[in-house]
mmCIF file of the N, C-alpha and C atoms, coordinates in Angstrom:
data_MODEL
# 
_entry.id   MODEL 
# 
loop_
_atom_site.group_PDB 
_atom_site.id 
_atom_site.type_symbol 
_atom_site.label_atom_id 
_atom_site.label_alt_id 
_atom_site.label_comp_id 
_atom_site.label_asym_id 
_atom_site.label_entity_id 
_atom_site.label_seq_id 
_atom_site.pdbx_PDB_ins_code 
_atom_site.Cartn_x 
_atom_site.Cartn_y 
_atom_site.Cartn_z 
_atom_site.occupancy 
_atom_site.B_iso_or_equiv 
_atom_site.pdbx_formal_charge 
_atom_site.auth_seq_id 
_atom_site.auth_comp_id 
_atom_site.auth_asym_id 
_atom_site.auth_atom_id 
_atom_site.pdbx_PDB_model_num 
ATOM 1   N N  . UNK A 1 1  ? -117.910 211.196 69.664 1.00 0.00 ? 1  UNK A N  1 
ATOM 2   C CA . UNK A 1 1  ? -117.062 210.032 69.746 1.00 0.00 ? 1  UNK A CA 1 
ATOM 3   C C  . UNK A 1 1  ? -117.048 209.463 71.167 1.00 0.00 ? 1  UNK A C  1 
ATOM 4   N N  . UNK A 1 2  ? -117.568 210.308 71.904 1.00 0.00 ? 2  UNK A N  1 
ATOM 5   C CA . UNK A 1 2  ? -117.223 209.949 73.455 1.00 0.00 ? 2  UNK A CA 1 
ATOM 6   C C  . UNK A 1 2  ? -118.432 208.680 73.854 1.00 0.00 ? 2  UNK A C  1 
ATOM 7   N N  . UNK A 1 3  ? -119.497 208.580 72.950 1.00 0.00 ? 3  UNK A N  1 
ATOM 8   C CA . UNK A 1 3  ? -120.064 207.018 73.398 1.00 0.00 ? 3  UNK A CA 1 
ATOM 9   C C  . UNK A 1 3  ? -119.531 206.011 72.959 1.00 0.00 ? 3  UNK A C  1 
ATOM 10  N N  . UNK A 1 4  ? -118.851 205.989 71.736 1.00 0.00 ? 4  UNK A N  1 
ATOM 11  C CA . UNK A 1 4  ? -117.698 205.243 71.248 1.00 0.00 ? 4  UNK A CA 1 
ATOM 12  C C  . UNK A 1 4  ? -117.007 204.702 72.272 1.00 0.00 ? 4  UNK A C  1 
ATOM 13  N N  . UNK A 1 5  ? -116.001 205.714 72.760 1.00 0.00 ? 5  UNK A N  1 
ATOM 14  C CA . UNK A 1 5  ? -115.113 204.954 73.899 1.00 0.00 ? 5  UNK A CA 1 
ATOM 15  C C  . UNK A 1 5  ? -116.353 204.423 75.213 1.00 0.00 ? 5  UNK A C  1 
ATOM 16  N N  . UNK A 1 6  ? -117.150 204.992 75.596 1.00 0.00 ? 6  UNK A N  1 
ATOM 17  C CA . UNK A 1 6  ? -118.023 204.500 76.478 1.00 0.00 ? 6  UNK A CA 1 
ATOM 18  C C  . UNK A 1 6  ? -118.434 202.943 76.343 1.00 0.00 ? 6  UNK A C  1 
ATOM 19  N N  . UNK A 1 7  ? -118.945 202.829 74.857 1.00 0.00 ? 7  UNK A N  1 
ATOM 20  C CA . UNK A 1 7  ? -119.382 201.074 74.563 1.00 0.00 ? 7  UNK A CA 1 
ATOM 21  C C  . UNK A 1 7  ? -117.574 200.741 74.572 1.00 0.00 ? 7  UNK A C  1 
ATOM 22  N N  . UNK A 1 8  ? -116.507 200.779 73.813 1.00 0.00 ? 8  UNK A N  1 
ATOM 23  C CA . UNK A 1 8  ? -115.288 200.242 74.067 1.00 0.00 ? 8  UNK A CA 1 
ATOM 24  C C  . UNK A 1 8  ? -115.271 199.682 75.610 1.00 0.00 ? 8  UNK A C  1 
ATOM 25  N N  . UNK A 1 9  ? -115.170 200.955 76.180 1.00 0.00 ? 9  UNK A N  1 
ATOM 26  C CA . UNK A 1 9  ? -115.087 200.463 77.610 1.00 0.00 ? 9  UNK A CA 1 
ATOM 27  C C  . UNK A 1 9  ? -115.736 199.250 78.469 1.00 0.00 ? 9  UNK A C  1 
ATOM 28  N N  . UNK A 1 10 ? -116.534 199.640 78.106 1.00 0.00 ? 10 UNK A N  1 
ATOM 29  C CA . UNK A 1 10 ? -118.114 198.025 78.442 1.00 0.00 ? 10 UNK A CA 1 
ATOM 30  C C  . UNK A 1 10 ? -117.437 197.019 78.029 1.00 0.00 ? 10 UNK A C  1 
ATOM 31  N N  . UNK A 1 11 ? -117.033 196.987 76.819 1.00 0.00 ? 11 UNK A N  1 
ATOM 32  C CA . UNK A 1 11 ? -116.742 195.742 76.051 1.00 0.00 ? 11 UNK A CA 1 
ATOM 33  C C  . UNK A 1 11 ? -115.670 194.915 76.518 1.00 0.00 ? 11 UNK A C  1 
ATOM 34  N N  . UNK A 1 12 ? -114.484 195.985 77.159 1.00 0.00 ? 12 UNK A N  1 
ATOM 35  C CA . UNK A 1 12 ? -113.127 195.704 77.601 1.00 0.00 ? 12 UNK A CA 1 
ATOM 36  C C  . UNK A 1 12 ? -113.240 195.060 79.039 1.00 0.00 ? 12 UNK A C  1 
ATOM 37  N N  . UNK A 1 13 ? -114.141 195.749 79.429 1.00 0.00 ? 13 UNK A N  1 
ATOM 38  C CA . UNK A 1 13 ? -114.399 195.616 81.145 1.00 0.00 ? 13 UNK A CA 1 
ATOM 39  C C  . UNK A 1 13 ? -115.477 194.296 81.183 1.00 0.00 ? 13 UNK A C  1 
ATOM 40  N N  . UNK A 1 14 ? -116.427 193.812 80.193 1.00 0.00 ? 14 UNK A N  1 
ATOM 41  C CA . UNK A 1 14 ? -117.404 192.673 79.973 1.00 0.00 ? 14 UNK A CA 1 
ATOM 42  C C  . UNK A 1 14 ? -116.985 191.262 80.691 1.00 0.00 ? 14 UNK A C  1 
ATOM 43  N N  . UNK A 1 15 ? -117.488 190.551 81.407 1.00 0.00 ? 15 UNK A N  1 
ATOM 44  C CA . UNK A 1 15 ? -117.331 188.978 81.591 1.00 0.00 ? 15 UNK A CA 1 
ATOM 45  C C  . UNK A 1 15 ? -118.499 188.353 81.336 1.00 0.00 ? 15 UNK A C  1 
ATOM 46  N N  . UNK A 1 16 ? -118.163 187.238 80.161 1.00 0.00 ? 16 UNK A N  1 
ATOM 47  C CA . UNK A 1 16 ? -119.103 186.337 79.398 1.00 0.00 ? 16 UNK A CA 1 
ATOM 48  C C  . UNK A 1 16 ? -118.801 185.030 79.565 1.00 0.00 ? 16 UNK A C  1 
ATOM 49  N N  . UNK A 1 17 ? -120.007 184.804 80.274 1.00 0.00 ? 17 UNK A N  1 
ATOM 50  C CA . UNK A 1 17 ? -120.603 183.624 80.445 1.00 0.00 ? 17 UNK A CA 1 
ATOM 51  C C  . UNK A 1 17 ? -119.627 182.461 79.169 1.00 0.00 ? 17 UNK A C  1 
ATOM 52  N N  . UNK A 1 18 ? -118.812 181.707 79.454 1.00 0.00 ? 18 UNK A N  1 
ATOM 53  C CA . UNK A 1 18 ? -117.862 180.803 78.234 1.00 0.00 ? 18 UNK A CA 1 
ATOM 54  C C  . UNK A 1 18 ? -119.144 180.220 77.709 1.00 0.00 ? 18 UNK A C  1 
ATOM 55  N N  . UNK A 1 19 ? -120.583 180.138 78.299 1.00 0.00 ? 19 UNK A N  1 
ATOM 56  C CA . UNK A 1 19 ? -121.396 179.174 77.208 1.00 0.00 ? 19 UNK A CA 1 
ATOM 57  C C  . UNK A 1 19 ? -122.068 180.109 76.467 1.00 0.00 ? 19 UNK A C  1 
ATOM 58  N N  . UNK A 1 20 ? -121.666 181.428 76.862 1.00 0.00 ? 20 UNK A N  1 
ATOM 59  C CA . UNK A 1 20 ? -122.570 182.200 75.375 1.00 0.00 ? 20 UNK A CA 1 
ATOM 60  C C  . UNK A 1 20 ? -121.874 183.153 74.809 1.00 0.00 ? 20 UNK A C  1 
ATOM 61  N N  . UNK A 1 21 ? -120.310 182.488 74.921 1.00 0.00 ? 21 UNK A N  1 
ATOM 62  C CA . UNK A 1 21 ? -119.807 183.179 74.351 1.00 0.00 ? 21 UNK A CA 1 
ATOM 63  C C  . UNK A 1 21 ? -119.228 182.999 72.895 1.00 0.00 ? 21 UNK A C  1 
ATOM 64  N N  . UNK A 1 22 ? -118.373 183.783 72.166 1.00 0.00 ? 22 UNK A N  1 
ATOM 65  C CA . UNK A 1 22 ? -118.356 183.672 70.923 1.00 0.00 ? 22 UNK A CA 1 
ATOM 66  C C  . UNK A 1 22 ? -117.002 183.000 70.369 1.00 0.00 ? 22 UNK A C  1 
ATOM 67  N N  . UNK A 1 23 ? -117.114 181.854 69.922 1.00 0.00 ? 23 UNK A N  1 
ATOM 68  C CA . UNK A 1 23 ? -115.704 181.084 69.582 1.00 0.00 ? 23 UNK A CA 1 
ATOM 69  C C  . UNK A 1 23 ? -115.315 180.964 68.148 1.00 0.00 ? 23 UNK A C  1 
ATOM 70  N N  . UNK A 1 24 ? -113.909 181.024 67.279 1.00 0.00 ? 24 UNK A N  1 
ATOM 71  C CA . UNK A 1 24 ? -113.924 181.167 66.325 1.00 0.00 ? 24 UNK A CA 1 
ATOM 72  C C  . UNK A 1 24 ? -114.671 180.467 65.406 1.00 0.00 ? 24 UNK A C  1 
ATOM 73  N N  . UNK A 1 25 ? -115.017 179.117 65.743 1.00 0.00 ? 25 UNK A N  1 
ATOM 74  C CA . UNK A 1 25 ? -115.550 178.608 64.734 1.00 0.00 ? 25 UNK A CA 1 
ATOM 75  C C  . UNK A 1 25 ? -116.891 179.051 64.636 1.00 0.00 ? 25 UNK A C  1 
ATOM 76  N N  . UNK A 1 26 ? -117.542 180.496 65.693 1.00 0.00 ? 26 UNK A N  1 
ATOM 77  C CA . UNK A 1 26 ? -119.027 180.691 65.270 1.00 0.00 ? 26 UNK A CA 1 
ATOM 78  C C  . UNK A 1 26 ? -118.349 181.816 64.412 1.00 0.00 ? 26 UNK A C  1 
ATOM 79  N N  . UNK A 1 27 ? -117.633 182.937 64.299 1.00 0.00 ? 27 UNK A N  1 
ATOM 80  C CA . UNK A 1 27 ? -116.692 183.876 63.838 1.00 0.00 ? 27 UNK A CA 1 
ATOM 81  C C  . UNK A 1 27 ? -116.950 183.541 62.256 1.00 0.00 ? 27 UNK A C  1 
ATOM 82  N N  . UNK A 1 28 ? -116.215 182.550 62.036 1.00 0.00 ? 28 UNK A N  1 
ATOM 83  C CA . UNK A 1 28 ? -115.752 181.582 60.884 1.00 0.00 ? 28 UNK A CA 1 
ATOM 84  C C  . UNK A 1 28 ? -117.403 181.334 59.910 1.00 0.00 ? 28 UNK A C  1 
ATOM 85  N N  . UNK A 1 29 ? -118.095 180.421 60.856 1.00 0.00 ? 29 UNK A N  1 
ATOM 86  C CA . UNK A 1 29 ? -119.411 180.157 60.099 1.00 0.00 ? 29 UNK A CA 1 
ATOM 87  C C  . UNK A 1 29 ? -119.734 181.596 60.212 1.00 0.00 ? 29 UNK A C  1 
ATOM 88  N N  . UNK A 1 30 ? -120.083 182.827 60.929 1.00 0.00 ? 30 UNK A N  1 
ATOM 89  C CA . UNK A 1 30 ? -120.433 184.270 60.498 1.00 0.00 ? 30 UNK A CA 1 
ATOM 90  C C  . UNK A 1 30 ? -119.995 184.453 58.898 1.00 0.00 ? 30 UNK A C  1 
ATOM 91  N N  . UNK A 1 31 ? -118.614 184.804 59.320 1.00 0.00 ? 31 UNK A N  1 
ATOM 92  C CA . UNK A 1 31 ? -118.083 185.132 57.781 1.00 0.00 ? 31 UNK A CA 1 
ATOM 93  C C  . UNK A 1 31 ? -118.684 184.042 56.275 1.00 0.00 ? 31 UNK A C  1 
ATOM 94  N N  . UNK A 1 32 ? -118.597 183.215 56.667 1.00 0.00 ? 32 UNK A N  1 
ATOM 95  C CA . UNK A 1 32 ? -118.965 182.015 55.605 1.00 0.00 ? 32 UNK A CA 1 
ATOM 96  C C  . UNK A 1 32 ? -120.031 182.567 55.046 1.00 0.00 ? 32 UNK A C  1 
ATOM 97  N N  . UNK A 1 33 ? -121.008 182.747 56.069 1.00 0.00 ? 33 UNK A N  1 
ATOM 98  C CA . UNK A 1 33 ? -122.234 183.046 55.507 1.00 0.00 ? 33 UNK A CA 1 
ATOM 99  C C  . UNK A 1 33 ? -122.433 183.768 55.335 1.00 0.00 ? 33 UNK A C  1 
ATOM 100 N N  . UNK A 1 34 ? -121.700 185.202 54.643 1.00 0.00 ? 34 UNK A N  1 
ATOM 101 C CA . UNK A 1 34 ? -122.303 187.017 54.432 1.00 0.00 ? 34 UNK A CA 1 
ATOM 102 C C  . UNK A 1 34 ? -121.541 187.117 53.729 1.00 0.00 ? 34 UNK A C  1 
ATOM 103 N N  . UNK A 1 35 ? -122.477 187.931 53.271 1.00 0.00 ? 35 UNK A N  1 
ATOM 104 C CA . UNK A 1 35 ? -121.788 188.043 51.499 1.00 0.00 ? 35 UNK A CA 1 
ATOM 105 C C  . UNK A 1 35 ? -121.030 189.408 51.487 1.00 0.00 ? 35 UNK A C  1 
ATOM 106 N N  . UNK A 1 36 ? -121.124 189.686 52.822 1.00 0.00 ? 36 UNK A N  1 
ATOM 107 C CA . UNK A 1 36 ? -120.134 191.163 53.081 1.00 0.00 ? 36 UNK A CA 1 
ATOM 108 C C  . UNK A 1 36 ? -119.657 191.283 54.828 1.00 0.00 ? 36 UNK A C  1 
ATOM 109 N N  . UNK A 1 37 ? -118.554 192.761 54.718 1.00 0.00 ? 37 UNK A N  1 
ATOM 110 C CA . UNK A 1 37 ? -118.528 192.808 56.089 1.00 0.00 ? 37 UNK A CA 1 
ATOM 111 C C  . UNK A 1 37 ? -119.460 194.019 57.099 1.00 0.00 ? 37 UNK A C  1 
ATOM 112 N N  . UNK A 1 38 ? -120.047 194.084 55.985 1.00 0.00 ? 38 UNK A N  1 
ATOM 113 C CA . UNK A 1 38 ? -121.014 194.770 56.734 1.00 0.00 ? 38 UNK A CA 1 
ATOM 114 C C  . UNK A 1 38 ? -122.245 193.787 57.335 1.00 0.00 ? 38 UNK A C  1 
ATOM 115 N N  . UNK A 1 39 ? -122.604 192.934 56.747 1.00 0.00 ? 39 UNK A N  1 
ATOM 116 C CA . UNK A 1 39 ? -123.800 191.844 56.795 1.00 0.00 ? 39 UNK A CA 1 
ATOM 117 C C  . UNK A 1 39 ? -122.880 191.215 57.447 1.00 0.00 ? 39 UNK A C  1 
ATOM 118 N N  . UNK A 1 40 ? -121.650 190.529 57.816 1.00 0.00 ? 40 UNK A N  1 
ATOM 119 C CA . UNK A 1 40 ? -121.351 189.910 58.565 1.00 0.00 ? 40 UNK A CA 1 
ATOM 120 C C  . UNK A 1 40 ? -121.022 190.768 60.165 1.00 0.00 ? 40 UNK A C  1 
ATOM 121 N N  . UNK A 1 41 ? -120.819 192.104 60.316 1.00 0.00 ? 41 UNK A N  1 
ATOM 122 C CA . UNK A 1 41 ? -120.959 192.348 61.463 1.00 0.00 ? 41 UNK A CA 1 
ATOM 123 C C  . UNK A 1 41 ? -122.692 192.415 62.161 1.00 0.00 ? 41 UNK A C  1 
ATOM 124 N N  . UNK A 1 42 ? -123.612 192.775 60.931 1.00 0.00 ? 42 UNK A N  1 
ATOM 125 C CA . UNK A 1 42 ? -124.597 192.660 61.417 1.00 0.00 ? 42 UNK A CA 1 
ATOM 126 C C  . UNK A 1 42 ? -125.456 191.176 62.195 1.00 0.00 ? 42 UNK A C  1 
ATOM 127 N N  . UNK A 1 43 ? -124.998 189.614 61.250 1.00 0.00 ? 43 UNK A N  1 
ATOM 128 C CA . UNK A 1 43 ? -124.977 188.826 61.419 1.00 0.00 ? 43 UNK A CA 1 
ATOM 129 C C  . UNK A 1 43 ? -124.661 187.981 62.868 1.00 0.00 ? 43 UNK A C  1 
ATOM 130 N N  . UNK A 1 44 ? -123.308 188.985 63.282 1.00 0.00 ? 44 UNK A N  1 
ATOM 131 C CA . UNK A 1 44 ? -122.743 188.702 64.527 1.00 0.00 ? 44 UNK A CA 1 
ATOM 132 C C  . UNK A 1 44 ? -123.554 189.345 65.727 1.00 0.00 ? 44 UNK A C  1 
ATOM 133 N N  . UNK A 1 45 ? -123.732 190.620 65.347 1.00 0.00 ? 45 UNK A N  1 
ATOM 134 C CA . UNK A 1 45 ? -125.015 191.385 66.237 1.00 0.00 ? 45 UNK A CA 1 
ATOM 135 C C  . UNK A 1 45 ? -126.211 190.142 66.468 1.00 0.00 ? 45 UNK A C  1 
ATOM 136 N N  . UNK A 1 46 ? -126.749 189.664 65.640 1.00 0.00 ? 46 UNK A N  1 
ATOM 137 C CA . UNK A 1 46 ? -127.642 189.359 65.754 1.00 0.00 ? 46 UNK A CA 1 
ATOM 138 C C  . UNK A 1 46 ? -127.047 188.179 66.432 1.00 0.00 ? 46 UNK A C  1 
ATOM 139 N N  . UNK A 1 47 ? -126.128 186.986 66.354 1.00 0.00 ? 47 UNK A N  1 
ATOM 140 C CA . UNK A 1 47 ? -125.591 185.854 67.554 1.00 0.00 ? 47 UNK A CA 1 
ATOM 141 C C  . UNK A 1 47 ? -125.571 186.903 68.978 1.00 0.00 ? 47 UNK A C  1 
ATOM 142 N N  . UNK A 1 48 ? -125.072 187.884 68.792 1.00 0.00 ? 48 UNK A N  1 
ATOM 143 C CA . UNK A 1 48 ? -125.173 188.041 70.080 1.00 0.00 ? 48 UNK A CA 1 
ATOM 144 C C  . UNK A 1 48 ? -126.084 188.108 70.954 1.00 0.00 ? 48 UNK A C  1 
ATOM 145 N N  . UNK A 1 49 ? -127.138 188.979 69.960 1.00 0.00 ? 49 UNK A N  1 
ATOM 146 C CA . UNK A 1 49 ? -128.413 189.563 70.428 1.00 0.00 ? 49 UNK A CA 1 
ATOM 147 C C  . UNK A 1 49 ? -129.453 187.464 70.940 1.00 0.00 ? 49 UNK A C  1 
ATOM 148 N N  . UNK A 1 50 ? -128.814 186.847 70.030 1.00 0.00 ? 50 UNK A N  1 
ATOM 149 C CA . UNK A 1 50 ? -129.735 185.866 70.183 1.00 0.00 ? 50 UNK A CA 1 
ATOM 150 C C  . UNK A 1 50 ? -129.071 185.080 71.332 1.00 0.00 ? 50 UNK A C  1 
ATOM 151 N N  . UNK A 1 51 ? -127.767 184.967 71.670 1.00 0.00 ? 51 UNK A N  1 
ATOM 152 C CA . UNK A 1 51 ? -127.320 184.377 72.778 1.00 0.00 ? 51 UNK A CA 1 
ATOM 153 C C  . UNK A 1 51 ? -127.687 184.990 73.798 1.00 0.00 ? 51 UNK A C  1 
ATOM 154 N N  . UNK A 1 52 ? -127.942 185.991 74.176 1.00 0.00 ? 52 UNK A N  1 
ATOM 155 C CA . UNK A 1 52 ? -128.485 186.934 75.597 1.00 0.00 ? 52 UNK A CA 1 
ATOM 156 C C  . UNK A 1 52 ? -130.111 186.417 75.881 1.00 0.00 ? 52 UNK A C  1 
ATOM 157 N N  . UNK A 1 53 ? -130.506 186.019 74.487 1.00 0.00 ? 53 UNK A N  1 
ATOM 158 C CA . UNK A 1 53 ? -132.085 186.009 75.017 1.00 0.00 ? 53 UNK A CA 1 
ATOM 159 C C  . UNK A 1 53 ? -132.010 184.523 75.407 1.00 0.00 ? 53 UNK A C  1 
ATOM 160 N N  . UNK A 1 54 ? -130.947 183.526 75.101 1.00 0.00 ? 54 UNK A N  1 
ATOM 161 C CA . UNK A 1 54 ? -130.790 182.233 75.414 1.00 0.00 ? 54 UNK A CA 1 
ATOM 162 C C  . UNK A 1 54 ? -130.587 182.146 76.755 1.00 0.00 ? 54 UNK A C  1 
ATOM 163 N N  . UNK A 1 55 ? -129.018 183.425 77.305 1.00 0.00 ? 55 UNK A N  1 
ATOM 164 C CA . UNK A 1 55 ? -128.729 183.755 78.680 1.00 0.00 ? 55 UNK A CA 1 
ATOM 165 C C  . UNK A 1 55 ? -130.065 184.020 79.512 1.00 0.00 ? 55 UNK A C  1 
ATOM 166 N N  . UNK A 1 56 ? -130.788 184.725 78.770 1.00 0.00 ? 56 UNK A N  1 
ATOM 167 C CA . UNK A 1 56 ? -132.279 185.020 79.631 1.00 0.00 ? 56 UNK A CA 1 
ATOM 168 C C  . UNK A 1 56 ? -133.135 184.098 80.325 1.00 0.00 ? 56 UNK A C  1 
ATOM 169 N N  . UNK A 1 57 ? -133.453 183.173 79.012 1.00 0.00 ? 57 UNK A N  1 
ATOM 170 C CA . UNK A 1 57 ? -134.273 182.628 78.746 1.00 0.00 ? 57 UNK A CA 1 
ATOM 171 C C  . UNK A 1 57 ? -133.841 181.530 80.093 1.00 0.00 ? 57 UNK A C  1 
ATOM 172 N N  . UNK A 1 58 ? -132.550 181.030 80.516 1.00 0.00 ? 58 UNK A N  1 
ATOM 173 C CA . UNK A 1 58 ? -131.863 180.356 81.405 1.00 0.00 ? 58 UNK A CA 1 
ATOM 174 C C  . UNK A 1 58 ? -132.140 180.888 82.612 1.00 0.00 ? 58 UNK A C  1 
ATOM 175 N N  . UNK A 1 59 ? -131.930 181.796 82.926 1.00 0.00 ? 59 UNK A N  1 
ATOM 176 C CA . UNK A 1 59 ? -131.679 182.523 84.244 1.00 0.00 ? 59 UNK A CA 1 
ATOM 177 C C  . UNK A 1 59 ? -133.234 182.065 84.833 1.00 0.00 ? 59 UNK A C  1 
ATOM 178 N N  . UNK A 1 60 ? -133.996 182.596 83.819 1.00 0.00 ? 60 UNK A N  1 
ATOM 179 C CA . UNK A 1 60 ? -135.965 182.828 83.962 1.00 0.00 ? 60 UNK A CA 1 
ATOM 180 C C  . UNK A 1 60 ? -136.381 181.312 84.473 1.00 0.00 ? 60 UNK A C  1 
ATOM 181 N N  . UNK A 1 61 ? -135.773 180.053 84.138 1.00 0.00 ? 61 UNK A N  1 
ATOM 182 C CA . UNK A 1 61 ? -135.746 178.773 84.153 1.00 0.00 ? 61 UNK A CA 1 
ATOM 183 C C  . UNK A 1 61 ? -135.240 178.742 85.660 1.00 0.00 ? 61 UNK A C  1 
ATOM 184 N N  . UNK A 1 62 ? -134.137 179.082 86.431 1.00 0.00 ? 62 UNK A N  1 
ATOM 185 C CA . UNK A 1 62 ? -133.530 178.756 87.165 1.00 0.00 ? 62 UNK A CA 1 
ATOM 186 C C  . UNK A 1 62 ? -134.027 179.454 88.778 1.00 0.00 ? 62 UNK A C  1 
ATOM 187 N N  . UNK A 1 63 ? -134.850 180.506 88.230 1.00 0.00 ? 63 UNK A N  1 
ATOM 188 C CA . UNK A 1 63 ? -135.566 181.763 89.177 1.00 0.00 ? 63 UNK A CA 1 
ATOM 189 C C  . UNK A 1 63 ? -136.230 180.362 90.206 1.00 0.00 ? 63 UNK A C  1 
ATOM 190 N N  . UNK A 1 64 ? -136.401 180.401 91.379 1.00 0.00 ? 64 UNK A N  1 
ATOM 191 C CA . UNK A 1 64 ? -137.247 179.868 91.912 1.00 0.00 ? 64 UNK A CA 1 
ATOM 192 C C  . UNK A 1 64 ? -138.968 180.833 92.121 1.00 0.00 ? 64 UNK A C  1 
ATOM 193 N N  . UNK A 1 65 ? -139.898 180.199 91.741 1.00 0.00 ? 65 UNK A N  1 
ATOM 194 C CA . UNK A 1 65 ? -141.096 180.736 91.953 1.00 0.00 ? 65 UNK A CA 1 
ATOM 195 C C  . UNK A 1 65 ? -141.508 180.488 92.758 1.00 0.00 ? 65 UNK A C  1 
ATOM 196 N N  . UNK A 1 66 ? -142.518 181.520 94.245 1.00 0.00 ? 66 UNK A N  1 
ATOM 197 C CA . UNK A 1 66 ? -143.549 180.782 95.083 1.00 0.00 ? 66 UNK A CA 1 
ATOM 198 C C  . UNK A 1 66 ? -144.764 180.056 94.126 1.00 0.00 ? 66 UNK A C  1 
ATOM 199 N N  . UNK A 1 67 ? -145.243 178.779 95.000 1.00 0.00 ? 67 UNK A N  1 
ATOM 200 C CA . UNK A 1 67 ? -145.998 178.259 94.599 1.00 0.00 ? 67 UNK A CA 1 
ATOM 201 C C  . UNK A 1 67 ? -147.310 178.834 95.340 1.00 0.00 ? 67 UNK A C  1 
ATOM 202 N N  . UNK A 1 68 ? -148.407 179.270 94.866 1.00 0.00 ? 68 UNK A N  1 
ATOM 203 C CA . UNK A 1 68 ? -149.585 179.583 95.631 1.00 0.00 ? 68 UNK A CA 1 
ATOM 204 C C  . UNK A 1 68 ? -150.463 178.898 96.286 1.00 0.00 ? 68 UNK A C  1 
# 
């Protein structure tokens, strides 16, 4: 149980970016669309998982590169 409280902890202690973060009305369309709550927590996994690679995908944009 003790990685349990370990991810809790992360989660409690977390600061998210307000543009990738999760607002009820994405919550809302989650639930809408799963035909359970198991598929809807998985569903949400997956917004998350896909907002981080968006967060990524930003940061990688913003990197300054040398030019050769």
């Amino acid at each position: 149980m003790a990685r349990v409280t370990n991810v809790m902890k992360k989660i409690k202690n977390a600061e998210v970016n307000t543009y990738y973060d999760l607002c009820l009305d994405n919550i809302n369309e989650i639930i809408d669309n799963s035909p359970g709550a198991i598929s809807a927590v998985c569903n949400g996994f997956l917004f998350g998982y896909l907002q981080g690679m968006k967060a990524e995908k930003s940061k990688s944009k913003n990197t300054c590169k040398p030019i050769i």
